[in-house]
Each structure stands twice: as C-alpha cells, then as structure tokens.
C-alpha positions as CSV (number, residue, x, y, z in Angstrom):
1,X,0.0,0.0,0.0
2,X,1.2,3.7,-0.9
3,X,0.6,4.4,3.0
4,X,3.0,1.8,3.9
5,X,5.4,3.1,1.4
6,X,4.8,6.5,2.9
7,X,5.1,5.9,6.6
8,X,8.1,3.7,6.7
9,X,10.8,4.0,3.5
10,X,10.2,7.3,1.8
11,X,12.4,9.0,4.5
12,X,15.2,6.5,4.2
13,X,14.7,7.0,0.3
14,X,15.1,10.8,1.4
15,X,18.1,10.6,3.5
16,X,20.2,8.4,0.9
17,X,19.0,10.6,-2.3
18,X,19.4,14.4,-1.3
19,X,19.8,15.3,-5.0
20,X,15.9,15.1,-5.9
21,X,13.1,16.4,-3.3
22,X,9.5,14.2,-3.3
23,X,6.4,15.9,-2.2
24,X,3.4,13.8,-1.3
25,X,0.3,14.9,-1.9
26,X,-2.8,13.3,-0.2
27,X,-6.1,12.0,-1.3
28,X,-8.6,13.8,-1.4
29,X,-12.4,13.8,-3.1
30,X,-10.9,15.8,-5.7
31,X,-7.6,14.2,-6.7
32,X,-5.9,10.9,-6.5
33,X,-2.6,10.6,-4.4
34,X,0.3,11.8,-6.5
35,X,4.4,12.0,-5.6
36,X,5.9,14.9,-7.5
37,X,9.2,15.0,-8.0
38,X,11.4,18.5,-8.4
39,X,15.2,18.0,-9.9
40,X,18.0,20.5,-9.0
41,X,17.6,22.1,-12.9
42,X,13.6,22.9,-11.8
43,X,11.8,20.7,-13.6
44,X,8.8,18.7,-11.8
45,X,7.6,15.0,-12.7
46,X,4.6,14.0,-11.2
47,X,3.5,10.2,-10.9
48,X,0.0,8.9,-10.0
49,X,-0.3,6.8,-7.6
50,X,-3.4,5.6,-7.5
51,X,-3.9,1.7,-6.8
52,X,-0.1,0.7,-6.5
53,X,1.1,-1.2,-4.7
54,X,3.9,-0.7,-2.0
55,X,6.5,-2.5,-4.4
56,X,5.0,-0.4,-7.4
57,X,5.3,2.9,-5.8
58,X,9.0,2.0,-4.9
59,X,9.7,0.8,-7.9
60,X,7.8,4.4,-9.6
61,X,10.1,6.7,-6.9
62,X,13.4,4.7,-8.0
63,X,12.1,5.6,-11.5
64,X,12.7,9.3,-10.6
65,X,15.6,8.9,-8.7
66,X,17.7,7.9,-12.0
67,X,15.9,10.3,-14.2
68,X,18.0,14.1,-14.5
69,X,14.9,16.3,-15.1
70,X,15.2,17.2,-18.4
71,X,13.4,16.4,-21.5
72,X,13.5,13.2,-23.3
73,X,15.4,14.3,-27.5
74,X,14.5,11.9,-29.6
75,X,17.9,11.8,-31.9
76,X,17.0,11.7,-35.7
77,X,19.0,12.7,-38.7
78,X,18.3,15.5,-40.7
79,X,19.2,12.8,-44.5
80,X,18.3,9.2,-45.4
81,X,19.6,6.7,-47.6
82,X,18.0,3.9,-49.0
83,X,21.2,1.8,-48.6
84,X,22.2,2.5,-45.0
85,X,25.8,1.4,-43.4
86,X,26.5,-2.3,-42.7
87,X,28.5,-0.6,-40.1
88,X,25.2,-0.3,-38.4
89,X,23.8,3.5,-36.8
90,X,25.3,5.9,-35.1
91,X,24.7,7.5,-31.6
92,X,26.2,9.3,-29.1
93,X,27.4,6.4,-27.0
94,X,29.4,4.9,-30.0
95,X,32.9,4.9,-29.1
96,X,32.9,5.5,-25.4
97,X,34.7,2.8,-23.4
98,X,32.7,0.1,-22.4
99,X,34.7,-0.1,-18.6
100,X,32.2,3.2,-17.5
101,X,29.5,0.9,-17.9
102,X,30.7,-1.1,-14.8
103,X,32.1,2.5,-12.7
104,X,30.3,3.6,-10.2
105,X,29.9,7.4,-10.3
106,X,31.4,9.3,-8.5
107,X,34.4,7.7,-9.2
108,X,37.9,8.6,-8.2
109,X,39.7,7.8,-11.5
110,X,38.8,10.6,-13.9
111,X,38.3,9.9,-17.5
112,X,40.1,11.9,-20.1
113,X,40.2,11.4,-23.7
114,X,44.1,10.6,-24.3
115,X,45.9,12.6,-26.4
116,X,47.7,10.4,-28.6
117,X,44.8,7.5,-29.6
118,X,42.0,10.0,-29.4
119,X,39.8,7.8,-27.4
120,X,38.6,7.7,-23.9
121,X,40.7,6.1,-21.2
122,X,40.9,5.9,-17.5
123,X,43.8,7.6,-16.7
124,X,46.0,8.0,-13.3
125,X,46.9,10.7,-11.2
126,X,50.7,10.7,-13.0
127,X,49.2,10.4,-17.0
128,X,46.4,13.6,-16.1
129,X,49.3,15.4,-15.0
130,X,51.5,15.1,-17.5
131,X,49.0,15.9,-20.1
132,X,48.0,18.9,-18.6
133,X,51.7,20.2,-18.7
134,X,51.7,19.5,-22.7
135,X,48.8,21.4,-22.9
136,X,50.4,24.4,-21.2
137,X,53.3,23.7,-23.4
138,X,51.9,24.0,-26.7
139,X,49.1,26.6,-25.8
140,X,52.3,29.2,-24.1
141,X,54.4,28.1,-27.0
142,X,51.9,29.0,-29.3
143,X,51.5,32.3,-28.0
C-alpha cells in the first residue's frame, strides 16, 4: 500500500538521495494521491499513484531517482539513404569505453580522452598530470 510506502521507506529513500526532493500529496475527493518530484535544474515530474502497490510505488520513486529532469530528444537525422551502413547506426554512446558501464559514479579515477589514440581512457593521477603540462606547453608556446 502507498501508505505503507509512505510511513516507513520514503524518508530513508530521502536521506540516501538528497539530489531530488519528493512531495506527497494526499487524497482527497478531488484528486488521486500523486508524488511529485522536483530535480536541481527545476523541472517537476509527477507520478499517479493511485492503486499501486507498496513495491509499485517503490519501484515508480526509484524511476525518478535515475531520471536528471530534463526532457526526453529523440535523436533523428536530418538525411536518409536507402542503402544504410552495414557498419550499423550511429549515436552518441558509440565509441565510449565500455569499462564506464561497470564505474560507479562518483568515481575517483577521472576519465580523459588521451591525447595520442584520441579515445577515452581511464587515466592515473601521473598520466592527467602530464597531459595537462603538454597542454600548457603547446598553448604558451603558441603564444
């Protein structure tokens, strides 16, 4: 039940997730119960939550939690062929490396794009370093 969900784990949820803030509203004659959710860019997303369950709602709240507030872009391309790539589609997540899907964010390896190989590569403390003293290099040499 939504009241269960309510009374015992929404202020856990609220503790562990201080990036989004949930407002409950009640029931009333007028309106079904609702949980809106406001993100740190503004934006508000508001769910019904009329007959759900207690696992539903949780499962409708952790919904919100990984959303970031802003709208959904569909991606489309302004041409069209009628003999597309065997290469297959492009999008944005094409050549990023595949070890950020396992990081957990935030991490304390930053990811740069190496200079050399021109792809993206977790780097140490040593490698960032040195790359940012060969930018300085070339950008005060080429002043």
């Amino acid at each position: 039940m939504l009241r269960d969900y309510v009374e015992e784990d929404i202020i856990d949820f609220a503790r562990k997730n201080p990036q989004i803030v949930l407002y409950v509203t009640p029931h009333n004659k007028f309106s079904n119960p609702r949980i809106v959710a406001e993100f740190l860019n503004g934006t508000k997303r508001s769910v019904q939550l009329s007959k759900l369950d207690r696992e539903e709602v949780s499962s409708q709240v952790e919904l919100l939690r990984t959303q970031s507030g802003n709208e959904v872009v569909r991606l489309r391309k302004s041409q069209h062929t009628d003999f597309p790539s065997i290469q297959g589609a492009w999008h944005p997540f094409i050549n990023k490396p595949t070890n950020l899907n396992i990081t957990e964010f935030p991490s304390n390896e930053p990811t740069f794009a190496h200079p050399k190989t021109k792809t993206w590569d977790v780097l140490d403390k040593h490698q960032v370093e040195e790359h940012l003293r060969e930018v300085i290099k070339q950008k005060e040499s080429g002043s």
